[in-house]
TORDREN-268311 format. One record per residue (C-alpha): residue number from 0; y, x, z. Coordinates in Angstrom, 3 decimals. Layout:
% residues N
+-----+----------+----------+----------+
| num |       yy |       xx |       zz |
+-----+----------+----------+----------+
| NUM |        Y |        X |        Z |
...
+-----+----------+----------+----------+
% end
This chain:
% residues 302
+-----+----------+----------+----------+
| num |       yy |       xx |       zz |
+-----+----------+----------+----------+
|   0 |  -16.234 |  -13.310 |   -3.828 |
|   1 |  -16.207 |  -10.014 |   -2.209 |
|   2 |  -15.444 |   -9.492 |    1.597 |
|   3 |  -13.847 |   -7.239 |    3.670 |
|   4 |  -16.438 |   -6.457 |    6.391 |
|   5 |  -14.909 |   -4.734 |    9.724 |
|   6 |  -17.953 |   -2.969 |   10.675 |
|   7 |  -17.911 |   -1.285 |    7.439 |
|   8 |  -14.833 |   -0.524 |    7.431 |
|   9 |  -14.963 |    1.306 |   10.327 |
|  10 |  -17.708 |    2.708 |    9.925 |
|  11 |  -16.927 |    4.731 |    6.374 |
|  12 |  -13.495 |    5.170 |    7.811 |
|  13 |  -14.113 |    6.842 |   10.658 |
|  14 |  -17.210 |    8.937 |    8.700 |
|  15 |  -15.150 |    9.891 |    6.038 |
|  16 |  -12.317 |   11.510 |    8.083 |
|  17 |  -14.964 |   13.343 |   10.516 |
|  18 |  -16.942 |   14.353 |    6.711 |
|  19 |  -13.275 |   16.625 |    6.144 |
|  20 |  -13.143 |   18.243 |    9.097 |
|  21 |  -14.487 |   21.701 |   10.027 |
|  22 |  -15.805 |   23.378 |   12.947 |
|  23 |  -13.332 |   25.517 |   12.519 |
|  24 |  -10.545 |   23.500 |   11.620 |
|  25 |  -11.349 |   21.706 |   15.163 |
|  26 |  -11.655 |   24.898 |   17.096 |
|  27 |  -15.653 |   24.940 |   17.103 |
|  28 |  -17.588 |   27.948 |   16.932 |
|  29 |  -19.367 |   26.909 |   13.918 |
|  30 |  -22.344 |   29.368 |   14.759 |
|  31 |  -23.461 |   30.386 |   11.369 |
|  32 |  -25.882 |   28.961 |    9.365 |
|  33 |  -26.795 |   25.777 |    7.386 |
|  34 |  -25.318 |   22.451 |    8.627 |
|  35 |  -26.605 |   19.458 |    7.788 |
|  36 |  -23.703 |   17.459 |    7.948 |
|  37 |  -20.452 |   17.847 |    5.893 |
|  38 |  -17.898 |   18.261 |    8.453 |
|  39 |  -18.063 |   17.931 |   12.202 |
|  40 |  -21.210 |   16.038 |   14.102 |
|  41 |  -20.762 |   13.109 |   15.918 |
|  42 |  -21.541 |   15.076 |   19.122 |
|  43 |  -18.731 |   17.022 |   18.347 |
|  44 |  -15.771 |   14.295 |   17.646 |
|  45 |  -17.079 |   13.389 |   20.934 |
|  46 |  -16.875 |   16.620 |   22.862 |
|  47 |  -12.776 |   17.137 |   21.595 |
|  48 |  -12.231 |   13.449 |   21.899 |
|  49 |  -13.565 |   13.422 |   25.594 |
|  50 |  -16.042 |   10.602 |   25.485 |
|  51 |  -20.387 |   10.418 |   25.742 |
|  52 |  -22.066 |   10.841 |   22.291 |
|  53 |  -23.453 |    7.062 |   22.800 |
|  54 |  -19.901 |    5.849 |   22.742 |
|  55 |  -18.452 |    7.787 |   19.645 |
|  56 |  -22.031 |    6.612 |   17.873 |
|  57 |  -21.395 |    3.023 |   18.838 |
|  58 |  -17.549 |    3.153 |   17.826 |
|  59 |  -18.750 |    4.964 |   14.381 |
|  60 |  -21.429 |    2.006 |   13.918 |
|  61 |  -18.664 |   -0.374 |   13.455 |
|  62 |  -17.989 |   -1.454 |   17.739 |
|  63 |  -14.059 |   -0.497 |   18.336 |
|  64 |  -13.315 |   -3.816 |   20.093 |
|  65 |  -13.288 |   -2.280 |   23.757 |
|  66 |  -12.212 |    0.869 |   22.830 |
|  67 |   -8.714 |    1.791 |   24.569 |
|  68 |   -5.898 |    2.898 |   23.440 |
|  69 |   -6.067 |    6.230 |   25.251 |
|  70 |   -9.433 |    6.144 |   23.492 |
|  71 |   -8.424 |    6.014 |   20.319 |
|  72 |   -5.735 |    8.391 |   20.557 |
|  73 |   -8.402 |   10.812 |   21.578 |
|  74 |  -10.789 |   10.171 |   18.846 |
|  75 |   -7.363 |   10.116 |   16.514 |
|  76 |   -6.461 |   13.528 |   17.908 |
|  77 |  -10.091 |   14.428 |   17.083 |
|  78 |  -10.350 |   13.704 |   13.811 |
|  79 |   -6.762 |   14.974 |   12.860 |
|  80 |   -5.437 |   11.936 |   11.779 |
|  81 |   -2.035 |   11.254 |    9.949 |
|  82 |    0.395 |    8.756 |   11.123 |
|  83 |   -1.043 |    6.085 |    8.970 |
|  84 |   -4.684 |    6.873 |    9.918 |
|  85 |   -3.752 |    6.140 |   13.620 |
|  86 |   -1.871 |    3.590 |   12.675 |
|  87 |   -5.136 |    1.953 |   10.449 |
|  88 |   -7.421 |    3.027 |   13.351 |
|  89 |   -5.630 |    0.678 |   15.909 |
|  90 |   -5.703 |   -2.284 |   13.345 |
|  91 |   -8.894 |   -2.227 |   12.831 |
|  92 |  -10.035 |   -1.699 |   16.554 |
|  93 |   -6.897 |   -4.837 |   16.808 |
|  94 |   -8.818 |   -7.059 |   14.497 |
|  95 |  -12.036 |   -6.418 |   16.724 |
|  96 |  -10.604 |   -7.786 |   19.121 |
|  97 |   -9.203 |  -10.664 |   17.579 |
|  98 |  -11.867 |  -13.920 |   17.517 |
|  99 |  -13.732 |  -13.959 |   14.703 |
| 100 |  -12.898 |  -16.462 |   11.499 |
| 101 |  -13.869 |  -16.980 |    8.426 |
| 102 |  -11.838 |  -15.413 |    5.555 |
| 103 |   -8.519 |  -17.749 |    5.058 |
| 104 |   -5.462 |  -17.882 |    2.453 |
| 105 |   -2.440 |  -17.318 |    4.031 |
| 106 |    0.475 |  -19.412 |    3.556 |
| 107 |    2.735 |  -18.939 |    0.481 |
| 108 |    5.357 |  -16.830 |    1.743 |
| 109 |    9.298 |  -18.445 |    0.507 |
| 110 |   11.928 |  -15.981 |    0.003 |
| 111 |   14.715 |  -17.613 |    2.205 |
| 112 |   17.606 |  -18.520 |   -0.106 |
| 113 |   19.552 |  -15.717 |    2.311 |
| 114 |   17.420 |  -12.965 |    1.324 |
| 115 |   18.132 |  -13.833 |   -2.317 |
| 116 |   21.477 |  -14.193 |   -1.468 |
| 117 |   20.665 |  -10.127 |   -0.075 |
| 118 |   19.403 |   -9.094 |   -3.286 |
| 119 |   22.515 |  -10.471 |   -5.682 |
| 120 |   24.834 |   -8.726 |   -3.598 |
| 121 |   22.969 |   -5.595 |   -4.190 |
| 122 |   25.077 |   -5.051 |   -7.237 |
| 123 |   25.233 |   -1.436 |   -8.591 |
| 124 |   20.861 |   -0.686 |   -7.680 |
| 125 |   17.454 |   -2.681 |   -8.425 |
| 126 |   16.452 |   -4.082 |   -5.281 |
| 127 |   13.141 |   -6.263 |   -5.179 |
| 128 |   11.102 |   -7.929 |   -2.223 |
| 129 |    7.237 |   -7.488 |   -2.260 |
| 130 |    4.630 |   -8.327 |    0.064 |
| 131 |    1.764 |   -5.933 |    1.250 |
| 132 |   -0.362 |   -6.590 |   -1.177 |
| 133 |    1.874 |   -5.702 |   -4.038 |
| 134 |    2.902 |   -8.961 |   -5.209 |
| 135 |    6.375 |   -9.238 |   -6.767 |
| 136 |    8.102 |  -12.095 |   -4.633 |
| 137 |   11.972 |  -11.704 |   -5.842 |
| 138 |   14.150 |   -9.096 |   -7.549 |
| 139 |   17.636 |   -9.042 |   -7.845 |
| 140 |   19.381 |   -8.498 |  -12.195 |
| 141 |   18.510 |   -4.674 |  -11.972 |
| 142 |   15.488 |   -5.050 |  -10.779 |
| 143 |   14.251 |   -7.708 |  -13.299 |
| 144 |   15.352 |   -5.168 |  -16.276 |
| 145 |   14.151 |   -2.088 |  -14.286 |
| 146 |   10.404 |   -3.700 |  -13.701 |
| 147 |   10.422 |   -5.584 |  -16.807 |
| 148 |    7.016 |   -3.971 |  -17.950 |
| 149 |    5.697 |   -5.181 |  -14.966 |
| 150 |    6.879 |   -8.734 |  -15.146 |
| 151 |    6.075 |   -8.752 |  -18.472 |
| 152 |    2.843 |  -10.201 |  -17.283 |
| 153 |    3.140 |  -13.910 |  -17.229 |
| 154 |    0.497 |  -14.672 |  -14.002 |
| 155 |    2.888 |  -15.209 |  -10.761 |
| 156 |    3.534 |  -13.852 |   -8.945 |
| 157 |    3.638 |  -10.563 |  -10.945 |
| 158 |    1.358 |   -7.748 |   -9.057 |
| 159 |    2.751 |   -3.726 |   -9.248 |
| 160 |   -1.306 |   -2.838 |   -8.188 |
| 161 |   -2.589 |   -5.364 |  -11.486 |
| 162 |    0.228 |   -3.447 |  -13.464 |
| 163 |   -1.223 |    0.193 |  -12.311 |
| 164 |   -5.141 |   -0.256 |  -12.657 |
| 165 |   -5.675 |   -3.551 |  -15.436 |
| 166 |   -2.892 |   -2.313 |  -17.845 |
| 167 |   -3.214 |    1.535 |  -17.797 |
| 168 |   -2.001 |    2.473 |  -20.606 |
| 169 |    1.641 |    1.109 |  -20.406 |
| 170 |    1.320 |    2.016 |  -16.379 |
| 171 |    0.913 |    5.812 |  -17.391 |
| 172 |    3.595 |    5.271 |  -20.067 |
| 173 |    6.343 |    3.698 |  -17.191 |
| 174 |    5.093 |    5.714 |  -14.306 |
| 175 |    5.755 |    9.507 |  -14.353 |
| 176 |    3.192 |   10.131 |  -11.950 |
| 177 |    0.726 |    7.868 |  -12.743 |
| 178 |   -1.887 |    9.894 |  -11.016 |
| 179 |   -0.105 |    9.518 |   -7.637 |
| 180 |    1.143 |    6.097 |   -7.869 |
| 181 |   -2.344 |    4.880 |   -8.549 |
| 182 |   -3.163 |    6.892 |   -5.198 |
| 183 |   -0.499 |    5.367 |   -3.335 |
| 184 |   -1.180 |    1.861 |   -4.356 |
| 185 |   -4.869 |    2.056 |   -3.643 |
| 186 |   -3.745 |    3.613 |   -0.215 |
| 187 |   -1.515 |    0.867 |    0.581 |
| 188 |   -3.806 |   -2.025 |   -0.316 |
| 189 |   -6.131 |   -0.058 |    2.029 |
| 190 |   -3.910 |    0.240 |    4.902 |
| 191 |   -3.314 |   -4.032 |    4.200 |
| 192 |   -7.068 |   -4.759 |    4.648 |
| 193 |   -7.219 |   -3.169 |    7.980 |
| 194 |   -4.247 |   -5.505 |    9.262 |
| 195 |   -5.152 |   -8.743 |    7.373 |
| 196 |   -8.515 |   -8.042 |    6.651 |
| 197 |   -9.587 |  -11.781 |    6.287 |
| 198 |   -6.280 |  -12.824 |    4.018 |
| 199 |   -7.987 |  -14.510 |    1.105 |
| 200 |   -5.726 |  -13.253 |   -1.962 |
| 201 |   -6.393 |   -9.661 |   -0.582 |
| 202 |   -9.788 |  -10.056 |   -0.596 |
| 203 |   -9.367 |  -11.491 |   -3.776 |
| 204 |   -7.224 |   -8.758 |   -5.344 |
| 205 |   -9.280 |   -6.125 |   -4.274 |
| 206 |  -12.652 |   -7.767 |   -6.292 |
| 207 |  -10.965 |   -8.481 |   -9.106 |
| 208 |   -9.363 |   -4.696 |   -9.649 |
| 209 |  -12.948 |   -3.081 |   -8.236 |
| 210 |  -14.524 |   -5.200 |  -11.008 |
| 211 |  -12.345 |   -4.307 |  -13.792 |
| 212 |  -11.197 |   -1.042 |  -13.099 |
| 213 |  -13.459 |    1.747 |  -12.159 |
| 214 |  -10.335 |    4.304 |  -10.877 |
| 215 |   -9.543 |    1.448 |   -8.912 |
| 216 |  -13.074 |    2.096 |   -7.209 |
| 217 |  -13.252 |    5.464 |   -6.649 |
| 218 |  -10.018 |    5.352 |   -5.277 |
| 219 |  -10.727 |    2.187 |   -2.857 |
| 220 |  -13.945 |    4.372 |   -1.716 |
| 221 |  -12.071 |    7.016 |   -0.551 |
| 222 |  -10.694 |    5.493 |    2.301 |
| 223 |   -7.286 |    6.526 |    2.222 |
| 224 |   -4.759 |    4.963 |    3.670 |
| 225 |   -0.860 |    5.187 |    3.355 |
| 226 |    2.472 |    3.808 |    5.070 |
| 227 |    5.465 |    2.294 |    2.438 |
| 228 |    7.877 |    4.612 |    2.902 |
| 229 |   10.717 |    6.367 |    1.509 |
| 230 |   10.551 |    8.705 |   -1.501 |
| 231 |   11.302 |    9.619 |   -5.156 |
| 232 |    9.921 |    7.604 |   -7.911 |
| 233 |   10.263 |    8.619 |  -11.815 |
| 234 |   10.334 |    6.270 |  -14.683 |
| 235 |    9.987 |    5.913 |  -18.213 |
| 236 |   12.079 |    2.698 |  -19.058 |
| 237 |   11.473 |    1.494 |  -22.419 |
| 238 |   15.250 |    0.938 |  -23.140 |
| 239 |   17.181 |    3.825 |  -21.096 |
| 240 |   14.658 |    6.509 |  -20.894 |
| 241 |   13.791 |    8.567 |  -18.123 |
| 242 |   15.189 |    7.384 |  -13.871 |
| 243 |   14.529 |    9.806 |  -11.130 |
| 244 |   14.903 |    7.110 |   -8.433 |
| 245 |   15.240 |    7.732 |   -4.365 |
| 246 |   13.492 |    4.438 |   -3.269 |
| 247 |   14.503 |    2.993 |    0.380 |
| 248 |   11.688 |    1.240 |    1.128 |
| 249 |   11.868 |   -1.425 |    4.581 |
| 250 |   10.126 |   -3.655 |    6.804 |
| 251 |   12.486 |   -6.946 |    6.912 |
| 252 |   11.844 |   -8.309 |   10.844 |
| 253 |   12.829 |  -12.066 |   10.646 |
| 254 |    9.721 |  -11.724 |    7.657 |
| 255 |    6.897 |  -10.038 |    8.888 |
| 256 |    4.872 |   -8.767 |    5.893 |
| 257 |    7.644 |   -8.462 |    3.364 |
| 258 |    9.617 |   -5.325 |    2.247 |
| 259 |   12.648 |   -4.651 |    0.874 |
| 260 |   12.876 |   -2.318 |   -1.666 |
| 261 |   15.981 |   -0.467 |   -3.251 |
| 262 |   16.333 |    2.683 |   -5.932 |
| 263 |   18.983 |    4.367 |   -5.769 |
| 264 |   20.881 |    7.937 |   -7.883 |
| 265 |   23.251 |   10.046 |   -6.346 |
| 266 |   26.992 |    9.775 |   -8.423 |
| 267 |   26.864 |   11.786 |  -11.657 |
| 268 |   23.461 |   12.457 |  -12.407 |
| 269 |   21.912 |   10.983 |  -15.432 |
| 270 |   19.671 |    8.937 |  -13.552 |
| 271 |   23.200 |    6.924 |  -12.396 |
| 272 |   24.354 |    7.096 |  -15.823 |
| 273 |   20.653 |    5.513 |  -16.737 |
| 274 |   20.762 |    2.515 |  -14.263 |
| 275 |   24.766 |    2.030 |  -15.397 |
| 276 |   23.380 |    2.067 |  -19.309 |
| 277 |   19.988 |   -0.665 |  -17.537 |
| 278 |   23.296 |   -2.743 |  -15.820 |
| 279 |   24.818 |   -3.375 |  -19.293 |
| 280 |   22.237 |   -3.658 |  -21.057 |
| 281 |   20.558 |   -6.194 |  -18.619 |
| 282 |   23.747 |   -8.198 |  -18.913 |
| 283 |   23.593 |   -8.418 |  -22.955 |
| 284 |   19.875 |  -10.021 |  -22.454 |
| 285 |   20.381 |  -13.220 |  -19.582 |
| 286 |   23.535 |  -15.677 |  -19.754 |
| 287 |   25.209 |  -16.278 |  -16.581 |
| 288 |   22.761 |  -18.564 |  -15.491 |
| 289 |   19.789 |  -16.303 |  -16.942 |
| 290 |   19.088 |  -15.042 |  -13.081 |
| 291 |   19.084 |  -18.621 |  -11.713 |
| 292 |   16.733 |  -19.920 |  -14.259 |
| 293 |   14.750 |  -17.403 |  -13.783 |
| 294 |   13.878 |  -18.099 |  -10.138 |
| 295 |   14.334 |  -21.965 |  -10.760 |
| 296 |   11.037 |  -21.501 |  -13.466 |
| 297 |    9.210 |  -19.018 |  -11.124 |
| 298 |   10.336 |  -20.118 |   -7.328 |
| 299 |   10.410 |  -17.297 |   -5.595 |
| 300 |    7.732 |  -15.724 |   -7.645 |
| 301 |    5.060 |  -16.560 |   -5.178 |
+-----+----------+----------+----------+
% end
């Protein structure tokens, strides 16, 4: 089985977003001729982030356990790093410092009976609770019909990043932008490994879709990372057609790990005439108890 190595990590990481950045992007004079190096030298990150040469070298090679924070902002200011590149840098200098382990599966998360309870009163939108690495833990009615590609697959619990890379063809079909969900999700899984880089499933996950999926691998080589946030997602739903969806996506506190997820139309656009038509037409597939069985069959879908 594959693992997730913290040296390398942090070593392509941080060499990939110094490759991207100019001399003159940074403010160097870049002093004509050829460079041998794509992007800035290592001498350089250290000069703008304020540390010796030896240092930056060592944190490149993989050594961010006694790096500081004011440290890493520097080298974060440096490189011109986004909010969730800072963000990844400080996990994985955090899980240098952590005592080493061997690689470990985490406990099965439960969706408290209150969260469901959450989700059912979320009436009128499709609302659904997923961990970090993609796996589909509970959905309220809407969201069952709305993802129903998805949980078309019968492993549990169903997997939005299996969905994208192992069944392209009906991912490109659902997903609008195919090209920048697969992005996203790639991203996100990314941005996972840095915080739980030992969590045995992830580890797990990421082999099997690097194995069977070659997009999958270029995109896990470039070393992007992305935050779940907020945004606009567009669907293809086999039954009602096209859904320009706002999606609220949110950390839940008392769960650390999990998200909340809701998609949403503004009154009177077709999109809120779309999830009305999904509502009814959900309805006219499960009996009243159709919702119950379905997490009675599947727990909580973990």
């Amino acid at each position: 089985m594959p693992t997730i190595d913290l040296r390398t990590e942090i070593k392509e990481f941080l060499s990939s977003r110094r490759a991207r950045i100019t001399p003159e992007r940074a403010g160097l004079p870049a002093y004509g001729g050829h460079r041998r190096v794509k992007g800035l030298r290592r001498e350089e990150v250290a000069l703008l982030a304020g540390v010796s040469v030896d240092y930056y070298v060592r944190m490149e090679r993989g050594s961010l356990a006694g790096a500081s924070d004011g440290v890493l902002d520097a080298v974060a200011a440096a490189l011109h790093l986004d909010e969730a590149e800072r963000d990844h840098l400080f996990h994985l200098a955090r899980q240098s410092r952590a005592p080493g382990g061997p690689r470990r599966r985490r406990p099965t998360v439960t969706v408290r009976p209150a969260l469901r309870q959450v989700l059912d009163a979320i009436t009128d939108a499709p609302a659904w609770i997923c961990n970090g690495r993609y796996d589909v833990l509970a959905v309220n009615h809407l969201a069952r019909a709305l993802y129903s590609p998805v949980l078309a697959d019968p492993r549990r619990p169903a997997n939005t990043a299996r969905f994208v890379y192992l069944d392209p063809e009906a991912a490109r079909t659902f997903f609008v932008d195919y090209d920048r969900i697969a992005g996203d999700v790639a991203a996100k899984l990314r941005m996972e490994a840095g915080r739980n880089p030992h969590d045995e499933e992830l580890i797990a996950l990421v082999g099997e879709l690097s194995t069977r999926s070659e997009l999958f691998g270029r995109r896990w080589a470039s070393q992007d990372v992305r935050l779940h946030r907020s945004g606009r997602k567009r669907l293809n739903h086999p039954v009602v057609g096209r859904l320009d969806l706002d999606v609220e996506s949110m950390e839940l506190p008392a769960e650390p790990g999990l998200l909340l997820n809701v998609y949403t139309a503004p009154a009177g656009t077709p999109t809120a005439d779309g999830l009305a038509l999904l509502a009814s037409w959900a309805a006219g597939q499960e009996g009243p108890a159709a919702g119950d069985q379905f997490f009675q069959t599947t727990g909580d879908l973990s």
